[in-house]
RORO-882722 format. One line per field, with one value per residue: z, x, y of N, C-alpha, C in turn; residue in three letters; residue number from 0. Coordinates in nm, 2 decimals. Layout:
! residues N
nw <- (Z  ...)
nu <- (X  ...)
nv <- (Y  ...)
caw <- (Z  ...)
cau <- (X  ...)
cav <- (Y  ...)
cw <- (Z  ...)
cu <- (X  ...)
cv <- (Y  ...)
res <- (ala  ...)
n <- (NUM  ...)
! end
This chain:
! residues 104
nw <- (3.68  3.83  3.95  4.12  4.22  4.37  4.46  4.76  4.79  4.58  4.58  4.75  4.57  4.31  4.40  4.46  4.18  4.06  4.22  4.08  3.85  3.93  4.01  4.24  4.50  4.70  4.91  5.04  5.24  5.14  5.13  4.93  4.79  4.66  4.74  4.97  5.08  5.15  4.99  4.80  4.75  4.53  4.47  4.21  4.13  3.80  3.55  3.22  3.03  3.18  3.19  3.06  3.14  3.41  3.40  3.26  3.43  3.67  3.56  3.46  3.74  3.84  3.91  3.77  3.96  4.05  4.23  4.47  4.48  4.75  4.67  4.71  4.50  4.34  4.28  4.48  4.64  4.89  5.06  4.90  4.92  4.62  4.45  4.27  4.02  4.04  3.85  4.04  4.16  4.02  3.86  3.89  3.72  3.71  3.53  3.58  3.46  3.55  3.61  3.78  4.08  4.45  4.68  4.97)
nu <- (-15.66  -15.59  -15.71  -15.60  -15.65  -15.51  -15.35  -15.22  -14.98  -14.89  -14.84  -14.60  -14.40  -14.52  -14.55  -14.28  -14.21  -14.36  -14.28  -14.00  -13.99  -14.09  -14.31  -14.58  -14.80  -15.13  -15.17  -15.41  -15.59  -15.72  -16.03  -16.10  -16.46  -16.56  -16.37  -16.29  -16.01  -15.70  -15.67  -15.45  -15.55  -15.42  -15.40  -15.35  -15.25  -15.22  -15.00  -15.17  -14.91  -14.76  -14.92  -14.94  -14.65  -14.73  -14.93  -14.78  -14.54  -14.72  -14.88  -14.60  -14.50  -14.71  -14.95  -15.15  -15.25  -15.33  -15.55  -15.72  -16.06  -16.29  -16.60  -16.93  -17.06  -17.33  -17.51  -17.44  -17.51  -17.42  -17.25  -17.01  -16.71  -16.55  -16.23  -16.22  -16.08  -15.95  -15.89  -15.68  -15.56  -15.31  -15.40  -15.60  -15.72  -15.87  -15.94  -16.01  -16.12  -16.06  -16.19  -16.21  -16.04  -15.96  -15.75  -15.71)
nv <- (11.28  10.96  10.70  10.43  10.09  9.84  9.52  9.36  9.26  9.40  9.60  9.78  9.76  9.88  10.13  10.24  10.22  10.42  10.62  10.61  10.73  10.96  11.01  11.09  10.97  10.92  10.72  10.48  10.27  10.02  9.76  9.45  9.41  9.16  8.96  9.04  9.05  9.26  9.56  9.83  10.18  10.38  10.77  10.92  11.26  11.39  11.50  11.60  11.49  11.30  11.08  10.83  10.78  10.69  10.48  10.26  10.21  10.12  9.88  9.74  9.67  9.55  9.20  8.97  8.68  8.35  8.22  7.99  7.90  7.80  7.66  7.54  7.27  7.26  7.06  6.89  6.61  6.64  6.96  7.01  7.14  7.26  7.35  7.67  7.81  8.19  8.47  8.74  9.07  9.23  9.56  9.83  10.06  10.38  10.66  10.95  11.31  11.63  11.90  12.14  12.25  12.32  12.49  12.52)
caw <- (3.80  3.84  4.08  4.11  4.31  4.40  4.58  4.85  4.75  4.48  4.68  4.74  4.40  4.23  4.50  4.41  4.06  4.04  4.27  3.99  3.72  3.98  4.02  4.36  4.50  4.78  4.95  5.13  5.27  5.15  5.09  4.80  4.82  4.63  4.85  5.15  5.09  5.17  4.86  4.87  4.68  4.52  4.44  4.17  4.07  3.72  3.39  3.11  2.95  3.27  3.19  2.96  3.25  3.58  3.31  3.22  3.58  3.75  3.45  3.54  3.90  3.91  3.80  3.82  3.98  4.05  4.35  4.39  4.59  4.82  4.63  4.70  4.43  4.35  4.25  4.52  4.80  5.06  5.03  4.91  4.85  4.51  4.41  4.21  4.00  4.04  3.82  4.13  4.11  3.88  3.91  3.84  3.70  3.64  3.48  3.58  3.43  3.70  3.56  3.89  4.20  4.51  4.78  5.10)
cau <- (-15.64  -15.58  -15.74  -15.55  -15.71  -15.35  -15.38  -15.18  -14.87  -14.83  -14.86  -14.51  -14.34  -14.60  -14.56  -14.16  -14.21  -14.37  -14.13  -13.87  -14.01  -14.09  -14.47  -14.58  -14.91  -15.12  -15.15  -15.53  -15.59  -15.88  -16.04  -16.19  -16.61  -16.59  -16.29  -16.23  -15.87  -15.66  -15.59  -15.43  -15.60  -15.35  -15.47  -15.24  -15.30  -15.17  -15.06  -15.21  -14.80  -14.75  -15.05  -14.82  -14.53  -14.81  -14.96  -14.65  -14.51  -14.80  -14.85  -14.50  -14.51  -14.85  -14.94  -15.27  -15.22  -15.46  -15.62  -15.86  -16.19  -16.38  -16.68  -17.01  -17.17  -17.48  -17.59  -17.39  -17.58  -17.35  -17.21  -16.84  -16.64  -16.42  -16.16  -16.25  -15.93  -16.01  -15.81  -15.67  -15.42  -15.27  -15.38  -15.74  -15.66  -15.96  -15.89  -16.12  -16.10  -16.07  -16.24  -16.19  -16.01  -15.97  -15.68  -15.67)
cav <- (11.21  10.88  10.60  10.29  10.02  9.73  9.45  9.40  9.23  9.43  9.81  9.85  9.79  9.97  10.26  10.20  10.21  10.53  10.70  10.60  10.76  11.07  11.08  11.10  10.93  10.93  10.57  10.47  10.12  9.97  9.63  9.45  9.33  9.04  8.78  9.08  9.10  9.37  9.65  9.99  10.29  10.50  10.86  11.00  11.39  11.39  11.63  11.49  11.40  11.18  10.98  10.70  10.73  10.63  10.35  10.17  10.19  10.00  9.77  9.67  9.61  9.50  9.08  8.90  8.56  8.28  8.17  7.87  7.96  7.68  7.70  7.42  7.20  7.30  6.95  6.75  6.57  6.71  7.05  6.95  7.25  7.22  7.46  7.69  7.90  8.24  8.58  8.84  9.10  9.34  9.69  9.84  10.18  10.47  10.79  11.09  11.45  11.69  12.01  12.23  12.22  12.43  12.44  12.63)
cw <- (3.78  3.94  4.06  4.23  4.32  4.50  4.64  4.83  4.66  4.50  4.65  4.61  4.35  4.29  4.45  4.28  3.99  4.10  4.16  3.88  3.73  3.95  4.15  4.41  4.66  4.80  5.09  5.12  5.24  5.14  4.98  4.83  4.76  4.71  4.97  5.21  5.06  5.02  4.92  4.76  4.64  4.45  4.33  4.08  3.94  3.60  3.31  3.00  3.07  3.26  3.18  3.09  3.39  3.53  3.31  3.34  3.64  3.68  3.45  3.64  3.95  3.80  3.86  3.87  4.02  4.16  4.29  4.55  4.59  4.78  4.64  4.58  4.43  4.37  4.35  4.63  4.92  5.00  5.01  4.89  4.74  4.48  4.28  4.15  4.02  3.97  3.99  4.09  4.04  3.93  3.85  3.83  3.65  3.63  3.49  3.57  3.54  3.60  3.64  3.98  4.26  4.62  4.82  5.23)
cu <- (-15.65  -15.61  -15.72  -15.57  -15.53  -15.38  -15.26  -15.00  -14.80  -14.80  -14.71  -14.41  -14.41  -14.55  -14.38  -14.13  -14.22  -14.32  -14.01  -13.89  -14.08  -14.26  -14.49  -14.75  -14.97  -15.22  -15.31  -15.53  -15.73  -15.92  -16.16  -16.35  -16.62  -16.53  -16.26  -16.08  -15.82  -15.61  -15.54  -15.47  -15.48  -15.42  -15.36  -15.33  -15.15  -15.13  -15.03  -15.05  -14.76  -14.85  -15.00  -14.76  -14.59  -14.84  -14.85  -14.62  -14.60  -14.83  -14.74  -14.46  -14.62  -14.88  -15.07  -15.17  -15.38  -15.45  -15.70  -15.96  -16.29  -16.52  -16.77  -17.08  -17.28  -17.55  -17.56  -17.54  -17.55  -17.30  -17.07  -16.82  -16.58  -16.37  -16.20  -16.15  -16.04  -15.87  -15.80  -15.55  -15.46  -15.32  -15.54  -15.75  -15.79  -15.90  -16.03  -16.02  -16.15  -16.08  -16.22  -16.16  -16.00  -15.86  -15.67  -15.60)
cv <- (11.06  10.78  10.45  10.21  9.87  9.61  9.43  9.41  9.33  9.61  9.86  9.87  9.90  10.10  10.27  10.23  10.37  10.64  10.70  10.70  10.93  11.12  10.99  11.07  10.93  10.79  10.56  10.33  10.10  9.82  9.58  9.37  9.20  8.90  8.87  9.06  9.23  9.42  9.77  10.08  10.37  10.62  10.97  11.11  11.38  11.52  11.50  11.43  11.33  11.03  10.84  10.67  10.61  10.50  10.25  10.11  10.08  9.91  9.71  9.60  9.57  9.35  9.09  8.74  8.49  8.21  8.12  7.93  7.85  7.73  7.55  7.42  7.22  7.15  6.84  6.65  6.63  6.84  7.05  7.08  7.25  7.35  7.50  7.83  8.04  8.42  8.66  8.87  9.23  9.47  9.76  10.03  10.27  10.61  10.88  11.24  11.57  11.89  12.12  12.22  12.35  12.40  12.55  12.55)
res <- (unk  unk  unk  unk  unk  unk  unk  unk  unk  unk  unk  unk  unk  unk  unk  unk  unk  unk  unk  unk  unk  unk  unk  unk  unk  unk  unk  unk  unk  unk  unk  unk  unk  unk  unk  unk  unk  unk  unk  unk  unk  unk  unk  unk  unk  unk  unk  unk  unk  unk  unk  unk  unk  unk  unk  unk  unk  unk  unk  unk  unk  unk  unk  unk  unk  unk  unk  unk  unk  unk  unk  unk  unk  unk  unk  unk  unk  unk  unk  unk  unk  unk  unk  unk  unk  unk  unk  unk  unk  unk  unk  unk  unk  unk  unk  unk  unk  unk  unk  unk  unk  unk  unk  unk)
n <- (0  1  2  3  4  5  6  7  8  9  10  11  12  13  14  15  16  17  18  19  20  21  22  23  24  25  26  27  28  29  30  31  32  33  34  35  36  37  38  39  40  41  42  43  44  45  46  47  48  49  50  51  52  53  54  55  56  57  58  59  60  61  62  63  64  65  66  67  68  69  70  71  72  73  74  75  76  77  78  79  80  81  82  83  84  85  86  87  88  89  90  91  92  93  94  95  96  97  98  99  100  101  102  103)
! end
């Protein structure tokens, strides 16, 4: 199984991508703790020779970009903000081994 974390922009390509290549996922809205922008959770149930195909796919349609984050001076006198660049993006992919399941 596969748990791919997306930010927002990058949902529907990805979601797009993996439709192309005929693996099917299931789509939760969530948000990220560190800046509280919107992501989407994809939940993909996988066999282990899809693994490559799901990989490739969202590594395709998924970038990092860079945002600056209003961040205060520690040292100033007044609390200025300065920009500060910051990595976001791309695709945050975990692989868990799914030892037992049950469907009714």
């Amino acid at each position: 199984m596969f748990i791919a974390v997306i930010q927002a922009q990058d949902i529907d390509a990805a979601y797009s991508a993996l439709k192309a290549v005929g693996i099917s996922a299931t789509r939760l809205p969530s948000v990220g703790g560190f800046l509280g922008r919107r992501n989407a959770t994809l939940l993909l149930g996988l066999k282990p020779e899809d693994l490559d195909k799901a990989q490739t796919a969202l590594k395709d349609s998924c970038r990092q970009r860079i945002e600056y984050l209003a961040v205060p001076l520690e040292s100033a006198p007044l609390p200025l903000p300065t920009p500060t660049p910051i990595n976001v993006g791309g695709a945050n992919i975990f692989s868990i081994d799914i030892e037992h399941f049950e469907e009714f």
